[in-house]
N, CA and C atoms as an extended XYZ file, in Angstrom:
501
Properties=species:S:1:pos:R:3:atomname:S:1:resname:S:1:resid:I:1 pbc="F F F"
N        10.065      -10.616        8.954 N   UNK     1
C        10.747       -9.586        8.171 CA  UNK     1
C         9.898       -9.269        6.940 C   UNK     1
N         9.952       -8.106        6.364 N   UNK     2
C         9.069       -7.584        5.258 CA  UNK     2
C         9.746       -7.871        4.199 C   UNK     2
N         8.658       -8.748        3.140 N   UNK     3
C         9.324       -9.255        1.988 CA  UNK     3
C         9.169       -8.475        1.125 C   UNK     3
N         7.661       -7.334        1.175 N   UNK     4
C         7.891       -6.414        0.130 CA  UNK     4
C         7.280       -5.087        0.355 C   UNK     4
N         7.246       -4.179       -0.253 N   UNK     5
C         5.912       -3.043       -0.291 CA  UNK     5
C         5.415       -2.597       -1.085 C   UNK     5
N         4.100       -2.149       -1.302 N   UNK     6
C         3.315       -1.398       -2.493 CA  UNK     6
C         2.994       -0.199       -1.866 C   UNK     6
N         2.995        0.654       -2.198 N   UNK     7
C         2.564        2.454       -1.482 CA  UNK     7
C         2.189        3.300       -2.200 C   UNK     7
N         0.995        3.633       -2.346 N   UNK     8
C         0.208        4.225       -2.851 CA  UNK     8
C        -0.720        5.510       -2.232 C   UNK     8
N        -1.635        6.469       -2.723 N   UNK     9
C        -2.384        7.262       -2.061 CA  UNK     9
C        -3.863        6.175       -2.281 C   UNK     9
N        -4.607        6.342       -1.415 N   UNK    10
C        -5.636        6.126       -1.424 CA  UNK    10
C        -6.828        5.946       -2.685 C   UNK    10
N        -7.408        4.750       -3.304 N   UNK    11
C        -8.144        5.189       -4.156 CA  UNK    11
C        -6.930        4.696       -5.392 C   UNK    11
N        -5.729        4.527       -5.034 N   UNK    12
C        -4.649        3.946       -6.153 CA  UNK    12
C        -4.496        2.390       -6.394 C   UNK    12
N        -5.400        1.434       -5.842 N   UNK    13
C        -5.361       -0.198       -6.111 CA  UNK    13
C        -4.556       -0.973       -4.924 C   UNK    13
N        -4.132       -0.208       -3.683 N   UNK    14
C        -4.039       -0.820       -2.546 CA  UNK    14
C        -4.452       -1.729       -2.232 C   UNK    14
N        -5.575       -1.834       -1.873 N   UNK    15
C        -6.490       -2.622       -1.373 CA  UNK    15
C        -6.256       -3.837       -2.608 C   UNK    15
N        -6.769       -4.053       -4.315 N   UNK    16
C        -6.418       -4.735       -5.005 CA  UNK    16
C        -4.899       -5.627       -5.070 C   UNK    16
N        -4.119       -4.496       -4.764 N   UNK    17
C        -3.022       -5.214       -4.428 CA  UNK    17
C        -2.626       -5.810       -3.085 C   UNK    17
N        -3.422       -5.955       -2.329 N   UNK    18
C        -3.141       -6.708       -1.278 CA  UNK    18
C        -3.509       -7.606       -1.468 C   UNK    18
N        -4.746       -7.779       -2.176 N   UNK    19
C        -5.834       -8.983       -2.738 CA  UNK    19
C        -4.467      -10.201       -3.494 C   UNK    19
N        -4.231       -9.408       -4.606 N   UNK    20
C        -3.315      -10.337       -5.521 CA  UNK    20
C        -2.024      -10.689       -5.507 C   UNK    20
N        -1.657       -9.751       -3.919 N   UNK    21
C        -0.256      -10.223       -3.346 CA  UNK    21
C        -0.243      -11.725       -2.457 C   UNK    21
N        -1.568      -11.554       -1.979 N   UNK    22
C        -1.889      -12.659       -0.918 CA  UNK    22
C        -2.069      -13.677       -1.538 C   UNK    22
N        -1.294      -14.726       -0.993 N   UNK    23
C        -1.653      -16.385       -2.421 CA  UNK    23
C        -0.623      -17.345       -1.883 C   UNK    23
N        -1.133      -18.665       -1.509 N   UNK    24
C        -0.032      -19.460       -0.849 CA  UNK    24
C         0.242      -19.151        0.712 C   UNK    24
N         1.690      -19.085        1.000 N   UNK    25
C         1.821      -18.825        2.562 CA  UNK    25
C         2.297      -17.437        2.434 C   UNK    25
N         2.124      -16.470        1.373 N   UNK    26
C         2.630      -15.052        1.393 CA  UNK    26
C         1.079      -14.108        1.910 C   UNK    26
N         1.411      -13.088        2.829 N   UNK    27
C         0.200      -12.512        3.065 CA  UNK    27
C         0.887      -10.854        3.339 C   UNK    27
N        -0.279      -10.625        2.702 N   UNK    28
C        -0.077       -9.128        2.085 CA  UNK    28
C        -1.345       -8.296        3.092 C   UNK    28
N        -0.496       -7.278        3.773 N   UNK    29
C        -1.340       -6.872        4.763 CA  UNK    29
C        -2.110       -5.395        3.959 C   UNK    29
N        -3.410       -5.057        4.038 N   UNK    30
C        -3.360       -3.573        3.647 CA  UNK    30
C        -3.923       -2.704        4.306 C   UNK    30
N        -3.171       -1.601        4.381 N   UNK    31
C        -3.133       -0.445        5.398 CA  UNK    31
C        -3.140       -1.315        6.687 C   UNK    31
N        -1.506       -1.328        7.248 N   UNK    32
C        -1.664       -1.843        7.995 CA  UNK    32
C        -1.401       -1.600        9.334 C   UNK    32
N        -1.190        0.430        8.891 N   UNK    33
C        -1.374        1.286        9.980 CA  UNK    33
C        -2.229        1.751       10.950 C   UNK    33
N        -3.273        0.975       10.481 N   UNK    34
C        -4.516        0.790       11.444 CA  UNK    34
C        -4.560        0.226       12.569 C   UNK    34
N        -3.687       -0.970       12.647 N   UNK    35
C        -3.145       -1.938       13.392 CA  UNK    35
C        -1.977       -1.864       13.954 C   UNK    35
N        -0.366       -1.606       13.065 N   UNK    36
C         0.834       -1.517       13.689 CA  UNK    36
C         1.410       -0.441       12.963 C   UNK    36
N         2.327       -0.156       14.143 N   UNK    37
C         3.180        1.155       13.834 CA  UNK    37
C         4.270        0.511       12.690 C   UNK    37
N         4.519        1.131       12.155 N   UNK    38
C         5.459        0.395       10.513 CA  UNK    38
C         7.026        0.077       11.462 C   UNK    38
N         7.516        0.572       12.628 N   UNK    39
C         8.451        0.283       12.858 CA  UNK    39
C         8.622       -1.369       13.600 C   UNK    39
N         6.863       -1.817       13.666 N   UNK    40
C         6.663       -3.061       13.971 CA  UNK    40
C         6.390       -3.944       12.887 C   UNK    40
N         6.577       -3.598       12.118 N   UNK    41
C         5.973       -4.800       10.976 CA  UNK    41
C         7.141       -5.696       11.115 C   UNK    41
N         8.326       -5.427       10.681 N   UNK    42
C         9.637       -6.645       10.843 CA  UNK    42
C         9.236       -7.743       11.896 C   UNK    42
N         8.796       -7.247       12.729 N   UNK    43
C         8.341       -8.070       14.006 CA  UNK    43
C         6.975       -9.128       13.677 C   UNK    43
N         6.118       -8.828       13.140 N   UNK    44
C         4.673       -9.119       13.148 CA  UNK    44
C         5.240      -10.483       12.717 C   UNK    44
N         4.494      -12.003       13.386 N   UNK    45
C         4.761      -13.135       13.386 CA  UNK    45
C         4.064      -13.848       11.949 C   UNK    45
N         4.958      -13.310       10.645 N   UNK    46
C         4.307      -13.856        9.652 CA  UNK    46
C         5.780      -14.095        8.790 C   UNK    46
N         6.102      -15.409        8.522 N   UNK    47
C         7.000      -15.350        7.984 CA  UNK    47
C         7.721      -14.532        6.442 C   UNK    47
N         6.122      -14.871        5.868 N   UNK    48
C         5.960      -13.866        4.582 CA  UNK    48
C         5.294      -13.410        3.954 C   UNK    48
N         5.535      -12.344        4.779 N   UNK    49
C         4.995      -10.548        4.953 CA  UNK    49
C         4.788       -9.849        3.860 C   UNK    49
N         3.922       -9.110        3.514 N   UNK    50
C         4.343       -8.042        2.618 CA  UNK    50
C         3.222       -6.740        3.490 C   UNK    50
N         3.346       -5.123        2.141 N   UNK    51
C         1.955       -4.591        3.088 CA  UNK    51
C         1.569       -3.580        1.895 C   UNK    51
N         0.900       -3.615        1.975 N   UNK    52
C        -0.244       -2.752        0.643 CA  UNK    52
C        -0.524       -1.620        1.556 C   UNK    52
N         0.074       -0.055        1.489 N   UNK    53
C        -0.241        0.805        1.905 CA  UNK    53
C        -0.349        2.302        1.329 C   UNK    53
N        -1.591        3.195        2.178 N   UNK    54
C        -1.541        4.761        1.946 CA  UNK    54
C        -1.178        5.191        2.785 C   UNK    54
N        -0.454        4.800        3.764 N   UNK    55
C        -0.259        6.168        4.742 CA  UNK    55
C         1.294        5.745        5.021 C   UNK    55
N         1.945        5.040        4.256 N   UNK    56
C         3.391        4.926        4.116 CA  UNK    56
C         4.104        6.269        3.543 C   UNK    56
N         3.445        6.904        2.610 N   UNK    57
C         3.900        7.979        2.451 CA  UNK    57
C         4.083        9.246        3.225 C   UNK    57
N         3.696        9.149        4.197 N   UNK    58
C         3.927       10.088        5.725 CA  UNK    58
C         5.551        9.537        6.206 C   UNK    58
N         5.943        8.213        6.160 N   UNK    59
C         6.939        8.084        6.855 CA  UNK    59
C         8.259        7.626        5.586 C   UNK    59
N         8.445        8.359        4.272 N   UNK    60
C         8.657        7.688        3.187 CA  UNK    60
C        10.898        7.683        3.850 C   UNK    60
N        11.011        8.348        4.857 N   UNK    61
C        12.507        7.998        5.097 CA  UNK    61
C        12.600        6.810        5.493 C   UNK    61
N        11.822        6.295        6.176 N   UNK    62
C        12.245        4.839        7.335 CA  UNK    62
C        11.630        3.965        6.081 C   UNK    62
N        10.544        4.587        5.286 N   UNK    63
C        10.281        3.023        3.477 CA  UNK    63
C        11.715        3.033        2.959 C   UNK    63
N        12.802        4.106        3.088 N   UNK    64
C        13.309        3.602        2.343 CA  UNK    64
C        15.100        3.223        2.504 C   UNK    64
N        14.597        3.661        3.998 N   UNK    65
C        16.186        2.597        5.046 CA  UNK    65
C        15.467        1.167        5.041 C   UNK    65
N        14.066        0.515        4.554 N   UNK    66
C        14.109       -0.278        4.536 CA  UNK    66
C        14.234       -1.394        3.320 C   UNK    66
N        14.819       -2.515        3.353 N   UNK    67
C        15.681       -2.986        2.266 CA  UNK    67
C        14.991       -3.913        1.604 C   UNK    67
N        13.705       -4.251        1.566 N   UNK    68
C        12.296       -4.621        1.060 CA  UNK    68
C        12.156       -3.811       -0.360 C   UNK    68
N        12.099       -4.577       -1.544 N   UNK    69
C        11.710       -3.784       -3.012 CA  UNK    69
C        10.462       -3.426       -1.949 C   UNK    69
N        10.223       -2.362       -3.685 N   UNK    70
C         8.538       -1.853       -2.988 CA  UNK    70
C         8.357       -1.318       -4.534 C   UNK    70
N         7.035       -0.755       -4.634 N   UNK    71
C         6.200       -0.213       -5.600 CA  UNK    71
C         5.640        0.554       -4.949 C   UNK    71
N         5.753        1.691       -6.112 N   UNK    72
C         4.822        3.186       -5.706 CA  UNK    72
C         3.910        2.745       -6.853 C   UNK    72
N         2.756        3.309       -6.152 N   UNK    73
C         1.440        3.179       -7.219 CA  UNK    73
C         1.129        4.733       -7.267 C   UNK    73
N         0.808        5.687       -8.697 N   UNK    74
C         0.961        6.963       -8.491 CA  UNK    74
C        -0.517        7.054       -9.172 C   UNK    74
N        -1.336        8.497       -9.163 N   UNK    75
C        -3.285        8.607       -9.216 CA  UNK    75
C        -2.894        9.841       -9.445 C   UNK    75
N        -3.916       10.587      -10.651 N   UNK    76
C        -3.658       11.609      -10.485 CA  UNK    76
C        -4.400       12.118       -9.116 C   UNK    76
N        -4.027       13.893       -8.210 N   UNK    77
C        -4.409       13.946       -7.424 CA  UNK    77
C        -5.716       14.191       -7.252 C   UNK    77
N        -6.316       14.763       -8.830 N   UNK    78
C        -7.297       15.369       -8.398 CA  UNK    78
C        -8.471       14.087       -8.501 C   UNK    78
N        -7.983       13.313       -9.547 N   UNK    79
C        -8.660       11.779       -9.424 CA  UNK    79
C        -9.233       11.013       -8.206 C   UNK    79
N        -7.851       11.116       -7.190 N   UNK    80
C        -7.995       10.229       -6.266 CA  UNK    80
C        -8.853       11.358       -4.984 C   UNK    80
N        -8.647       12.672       -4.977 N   UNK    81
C        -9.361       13.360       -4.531 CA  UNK    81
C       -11.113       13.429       -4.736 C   UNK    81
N       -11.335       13.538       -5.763 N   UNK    82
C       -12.736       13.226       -6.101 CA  UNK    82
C       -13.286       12.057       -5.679 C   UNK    82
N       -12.600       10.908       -5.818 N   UNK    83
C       -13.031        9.586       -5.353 CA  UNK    83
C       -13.149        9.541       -4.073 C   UNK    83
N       -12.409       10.203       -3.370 N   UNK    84
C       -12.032       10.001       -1.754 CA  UNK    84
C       -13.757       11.141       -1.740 C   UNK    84
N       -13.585       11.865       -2.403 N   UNK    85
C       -14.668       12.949       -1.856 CA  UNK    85
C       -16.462       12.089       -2.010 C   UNK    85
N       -16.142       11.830       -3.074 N   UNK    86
C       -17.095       10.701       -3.215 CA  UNK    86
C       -17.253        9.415       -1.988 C   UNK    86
N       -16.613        9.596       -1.534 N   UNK    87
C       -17.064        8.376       -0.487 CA  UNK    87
C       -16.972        9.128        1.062 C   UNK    87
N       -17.169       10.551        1.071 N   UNK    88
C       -17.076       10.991        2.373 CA  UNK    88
C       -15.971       11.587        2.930 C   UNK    88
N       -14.938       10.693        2.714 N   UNK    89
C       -13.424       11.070        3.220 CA  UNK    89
C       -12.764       12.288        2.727 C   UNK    89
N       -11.790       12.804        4.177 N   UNK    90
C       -10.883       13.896        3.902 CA  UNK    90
C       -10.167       13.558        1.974 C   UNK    90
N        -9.626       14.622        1.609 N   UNK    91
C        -8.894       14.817        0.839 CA  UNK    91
C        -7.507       14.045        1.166 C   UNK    91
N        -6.579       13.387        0.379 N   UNK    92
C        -5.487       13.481        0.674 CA  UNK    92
C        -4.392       14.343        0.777 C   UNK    92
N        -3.554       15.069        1.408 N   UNK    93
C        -2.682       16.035        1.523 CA  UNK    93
C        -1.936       15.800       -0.010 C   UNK    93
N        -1.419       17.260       -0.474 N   UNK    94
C        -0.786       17.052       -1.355 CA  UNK    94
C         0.807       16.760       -1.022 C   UNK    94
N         1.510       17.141        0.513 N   UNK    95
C         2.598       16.724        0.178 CA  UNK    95
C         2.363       15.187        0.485 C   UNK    95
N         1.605       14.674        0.647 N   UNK    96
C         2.115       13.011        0.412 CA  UNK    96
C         1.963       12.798       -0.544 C   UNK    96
N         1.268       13.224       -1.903 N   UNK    97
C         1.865       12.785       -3.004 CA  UNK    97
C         3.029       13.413       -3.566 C   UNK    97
N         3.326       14.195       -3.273 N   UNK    98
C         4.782       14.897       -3.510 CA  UNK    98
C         5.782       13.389       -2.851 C   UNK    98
N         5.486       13.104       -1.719 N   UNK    99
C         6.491       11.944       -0.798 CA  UNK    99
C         6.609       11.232       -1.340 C   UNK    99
N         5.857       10.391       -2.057 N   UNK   100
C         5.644        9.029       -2.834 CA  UNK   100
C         6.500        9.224       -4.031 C   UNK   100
N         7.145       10.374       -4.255 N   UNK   101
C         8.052       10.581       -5.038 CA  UNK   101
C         9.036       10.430       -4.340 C   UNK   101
N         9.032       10.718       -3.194 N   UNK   102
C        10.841       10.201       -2.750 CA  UNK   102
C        11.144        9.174       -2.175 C   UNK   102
N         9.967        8.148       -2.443 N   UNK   103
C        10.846        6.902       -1.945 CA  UNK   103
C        11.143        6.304       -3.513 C   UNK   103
N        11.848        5.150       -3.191 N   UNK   104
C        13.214        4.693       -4.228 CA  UNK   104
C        12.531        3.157       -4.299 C   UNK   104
N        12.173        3.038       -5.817 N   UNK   105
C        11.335        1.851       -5.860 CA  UNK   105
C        10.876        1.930       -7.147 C   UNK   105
N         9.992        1.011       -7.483 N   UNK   106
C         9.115        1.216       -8.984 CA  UNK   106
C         8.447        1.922       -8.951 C   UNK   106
N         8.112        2.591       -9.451 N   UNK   107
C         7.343        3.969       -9.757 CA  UNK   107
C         6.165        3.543      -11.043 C   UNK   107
N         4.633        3.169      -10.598 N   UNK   108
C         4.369        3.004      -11.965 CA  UNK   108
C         2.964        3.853      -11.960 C   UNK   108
N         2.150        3.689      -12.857 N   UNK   109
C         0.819        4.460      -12.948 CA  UNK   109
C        -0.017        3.202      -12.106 C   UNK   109
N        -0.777        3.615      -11.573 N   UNK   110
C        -1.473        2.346      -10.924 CA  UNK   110
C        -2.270        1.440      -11.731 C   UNK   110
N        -2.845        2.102      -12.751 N   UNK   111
C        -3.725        1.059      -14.070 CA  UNK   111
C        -2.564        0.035      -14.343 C   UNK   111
N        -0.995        0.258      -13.853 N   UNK   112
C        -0.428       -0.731      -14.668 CA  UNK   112
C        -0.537       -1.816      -13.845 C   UNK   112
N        -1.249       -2.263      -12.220 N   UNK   113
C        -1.289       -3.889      -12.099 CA  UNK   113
C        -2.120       -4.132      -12.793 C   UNK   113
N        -3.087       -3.654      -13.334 N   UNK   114
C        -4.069       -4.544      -14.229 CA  UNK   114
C        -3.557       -4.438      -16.087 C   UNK   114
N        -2.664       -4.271      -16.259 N   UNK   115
C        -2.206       -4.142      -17.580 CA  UNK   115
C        -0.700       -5.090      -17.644 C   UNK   115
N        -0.471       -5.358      -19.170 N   UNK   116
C         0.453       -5.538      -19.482 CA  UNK   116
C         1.911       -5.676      -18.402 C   UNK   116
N         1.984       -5.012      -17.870 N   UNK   117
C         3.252       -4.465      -17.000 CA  UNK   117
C         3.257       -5.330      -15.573 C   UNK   117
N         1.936       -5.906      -15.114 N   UNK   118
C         1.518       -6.649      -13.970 CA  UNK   118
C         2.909       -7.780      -13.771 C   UNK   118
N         3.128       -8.532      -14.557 N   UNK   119
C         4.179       -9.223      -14.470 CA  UNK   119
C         5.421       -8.668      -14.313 C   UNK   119
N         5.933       -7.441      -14.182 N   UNK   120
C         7.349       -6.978      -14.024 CA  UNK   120
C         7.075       -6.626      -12.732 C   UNK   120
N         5.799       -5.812      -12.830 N   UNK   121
C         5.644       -5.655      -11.034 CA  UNK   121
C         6.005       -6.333      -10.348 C   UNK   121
N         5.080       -8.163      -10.549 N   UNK   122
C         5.834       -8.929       -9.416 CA  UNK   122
C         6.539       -9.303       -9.657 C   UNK   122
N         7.163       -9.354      -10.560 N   UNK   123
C         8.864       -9.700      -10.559 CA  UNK   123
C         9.587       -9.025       -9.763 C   UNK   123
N         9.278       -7.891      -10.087 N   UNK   124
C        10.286       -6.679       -9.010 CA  UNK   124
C        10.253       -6.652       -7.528 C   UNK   124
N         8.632       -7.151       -7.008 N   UNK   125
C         8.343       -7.657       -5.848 CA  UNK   125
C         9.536       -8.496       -5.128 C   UNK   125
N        10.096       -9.606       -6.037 N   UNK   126
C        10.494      -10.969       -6.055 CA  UNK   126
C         9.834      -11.886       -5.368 C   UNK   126
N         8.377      -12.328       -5.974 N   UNK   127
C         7.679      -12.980       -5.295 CA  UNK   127
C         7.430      -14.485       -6.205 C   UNK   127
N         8.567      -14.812       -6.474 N   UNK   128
C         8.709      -15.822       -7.717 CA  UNK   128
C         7.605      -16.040       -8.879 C   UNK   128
N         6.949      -16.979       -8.934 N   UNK   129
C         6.501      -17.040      -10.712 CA  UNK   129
C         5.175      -16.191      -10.525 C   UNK   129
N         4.917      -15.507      -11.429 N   UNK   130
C         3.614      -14.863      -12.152 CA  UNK   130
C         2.716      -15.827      -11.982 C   UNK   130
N         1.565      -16.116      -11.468 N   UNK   131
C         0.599      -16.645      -11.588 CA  UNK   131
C        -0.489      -15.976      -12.703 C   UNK   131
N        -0.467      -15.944      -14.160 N   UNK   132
C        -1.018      -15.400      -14.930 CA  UNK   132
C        -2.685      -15.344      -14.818 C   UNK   132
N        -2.936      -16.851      -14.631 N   UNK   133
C        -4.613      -17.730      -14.497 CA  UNK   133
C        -5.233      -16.981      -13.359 C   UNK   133
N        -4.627      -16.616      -12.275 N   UNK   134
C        -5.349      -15.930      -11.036 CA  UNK   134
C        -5.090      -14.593      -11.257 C   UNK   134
N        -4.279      -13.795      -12.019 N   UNK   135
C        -4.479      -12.170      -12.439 CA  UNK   135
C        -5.692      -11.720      -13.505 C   UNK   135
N        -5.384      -12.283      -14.311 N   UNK   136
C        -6.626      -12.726      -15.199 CA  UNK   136
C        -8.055      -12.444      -14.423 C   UNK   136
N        -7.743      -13.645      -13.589 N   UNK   137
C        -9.416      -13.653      -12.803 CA  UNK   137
C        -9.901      -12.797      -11.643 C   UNK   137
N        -8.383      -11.897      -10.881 N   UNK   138
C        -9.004      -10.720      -10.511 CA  UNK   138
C        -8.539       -9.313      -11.129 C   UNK   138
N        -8.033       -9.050      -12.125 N   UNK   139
C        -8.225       -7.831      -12.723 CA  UNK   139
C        -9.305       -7.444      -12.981 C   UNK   139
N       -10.344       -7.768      -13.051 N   UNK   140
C       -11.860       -7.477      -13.354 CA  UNK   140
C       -12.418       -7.435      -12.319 C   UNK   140
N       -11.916       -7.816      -10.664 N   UNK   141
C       -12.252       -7.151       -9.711 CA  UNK   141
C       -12.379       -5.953       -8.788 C   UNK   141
N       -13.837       -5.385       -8.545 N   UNK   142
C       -12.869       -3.914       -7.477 CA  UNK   142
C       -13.129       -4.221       -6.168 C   UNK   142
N       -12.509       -3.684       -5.804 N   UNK   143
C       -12.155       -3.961       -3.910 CA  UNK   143
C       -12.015       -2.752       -3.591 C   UNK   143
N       -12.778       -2.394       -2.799 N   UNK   144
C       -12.739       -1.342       -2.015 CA  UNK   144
C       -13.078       -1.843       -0.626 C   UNK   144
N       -11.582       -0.778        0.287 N   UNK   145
C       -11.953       -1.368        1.793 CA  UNK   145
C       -13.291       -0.303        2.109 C   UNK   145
N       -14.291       -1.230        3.266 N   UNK   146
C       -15.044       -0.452        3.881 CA  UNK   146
C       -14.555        0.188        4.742 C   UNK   146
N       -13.832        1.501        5.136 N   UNK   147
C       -13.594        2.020        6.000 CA  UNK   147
C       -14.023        2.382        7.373 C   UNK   147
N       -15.414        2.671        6.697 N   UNK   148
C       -16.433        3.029        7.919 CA  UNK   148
C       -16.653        1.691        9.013 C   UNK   148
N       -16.256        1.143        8.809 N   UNK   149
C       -16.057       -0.578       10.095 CA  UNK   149
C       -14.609       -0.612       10.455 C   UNK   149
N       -13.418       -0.056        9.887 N   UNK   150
C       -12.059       -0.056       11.142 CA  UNK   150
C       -12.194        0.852       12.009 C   UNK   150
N       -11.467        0.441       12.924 N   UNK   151
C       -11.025        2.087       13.563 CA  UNK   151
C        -9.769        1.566       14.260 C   UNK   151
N        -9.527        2.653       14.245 N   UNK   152
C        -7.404        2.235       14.258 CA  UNK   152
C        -7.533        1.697       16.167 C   UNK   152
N        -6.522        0.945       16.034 N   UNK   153
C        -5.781        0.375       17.234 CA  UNK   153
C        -5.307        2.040       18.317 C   UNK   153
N        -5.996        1.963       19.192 N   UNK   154
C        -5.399        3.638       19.576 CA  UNK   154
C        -4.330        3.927       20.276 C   UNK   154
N        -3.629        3.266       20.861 N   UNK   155
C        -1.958        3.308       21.059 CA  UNK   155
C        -1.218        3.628       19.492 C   UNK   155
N        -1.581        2.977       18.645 N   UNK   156
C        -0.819        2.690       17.343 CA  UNK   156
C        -1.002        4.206       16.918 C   UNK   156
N        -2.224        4.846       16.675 N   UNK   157
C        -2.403        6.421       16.293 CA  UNK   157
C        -2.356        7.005       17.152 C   UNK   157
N        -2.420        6.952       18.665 N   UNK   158
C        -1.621        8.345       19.212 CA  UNK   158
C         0.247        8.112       18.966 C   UNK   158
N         0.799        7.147       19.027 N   UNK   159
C         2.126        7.029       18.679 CA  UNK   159
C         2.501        7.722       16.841 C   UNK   159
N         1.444        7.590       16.189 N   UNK   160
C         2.035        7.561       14.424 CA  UNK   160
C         1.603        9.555       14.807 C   UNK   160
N         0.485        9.861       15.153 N   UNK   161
C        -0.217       11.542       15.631 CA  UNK   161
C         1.157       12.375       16.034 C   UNK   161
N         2.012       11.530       17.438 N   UNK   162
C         2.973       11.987       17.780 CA  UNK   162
C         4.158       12.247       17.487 C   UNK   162
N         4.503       11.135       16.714 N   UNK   163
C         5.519       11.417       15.539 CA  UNK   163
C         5.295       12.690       14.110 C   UNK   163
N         4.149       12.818       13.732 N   UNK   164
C         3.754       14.015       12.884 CA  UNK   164
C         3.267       15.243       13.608 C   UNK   164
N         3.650       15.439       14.845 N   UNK   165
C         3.618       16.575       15.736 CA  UNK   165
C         2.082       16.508       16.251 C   UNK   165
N         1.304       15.916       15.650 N   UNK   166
C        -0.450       16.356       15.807 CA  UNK   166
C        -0.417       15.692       17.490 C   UNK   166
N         0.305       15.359       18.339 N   UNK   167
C        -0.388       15.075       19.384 CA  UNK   167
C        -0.041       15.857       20.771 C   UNK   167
């Protein structure tokens, strides 16, 4: 069962936050639509789950019949656009950042896991105590996934294609 979510656009600390969700026997999957359709995650054999994602905001009704806190991480668009452009990749659509407004959750600027505010985050998570000593030591990290080495599971994207009409 999913203990939590972070959902973000691309280029918003995803990836970072999967990093600093993962610790102990909690594992924090990111983008993990590459792999499973989100209506499988409840299923996925991990007792405690979480998932650091951008493409949650395509399906933001079923984020938020589900009863998992979560965090929106919000970029400006044209920010996260440039960055994405900078590394090759499509643009992100603007209505998914419009979406990421309608799911029901914390809503914060994404600079705030590495600020001050990092500790309410995971509180809100409910992922019990703040580990202060290990935020510390990766806030000064960047993580960026290499993209160019996944490539999605292809049952999983013709099923997510078909649901957004593209198939």
């Amino acid at each position: 069962m999913l203990k939590f979510m972070v959902i973000g656009a691309p280029r918003s600390g995803t990836a970072w936050a999967a990093n600093w969700l993962t610790f102990g026997a909690q594992l924090c999957l990111h983008d993990p639509l590459w792999d499973h359709h989100y209506t499988d995650f409840d299923a996925l054999p991990h007792p405690q789950l979480g998932v650091a994602c951008t493409g949650l905001a395509e399906f933001h009704v079923w984020v938020n019949k589900h009863a998992c806190p979560k965090v929106i991480l919000h970029r400006s668009p044209d920010l996260v656009n440039e960055s994405l452009e900078r590394m090759g990749l499509p643009a992100y659509r603007p209505e998914l950042f419009l979406n990421l407004w309608k799911i029901r959750g914390l809503h914060v600027e994404w600079t705030q896991l590495f600020g001050e505010e990092a500790p309410a985050i995971f509180e809100h998570l409910k992922l019990g105590r703040f580990d202060e000593e290990r935020w510390q030591m990766l806030r000064f990290l960047e993580i960026t996934e290499k993209y160019t080495l996944r490539c999605q599971h292809p049952k999983v994207w013709a099923r997510l294609q078909q649901e957004r009409g593209l198939a």
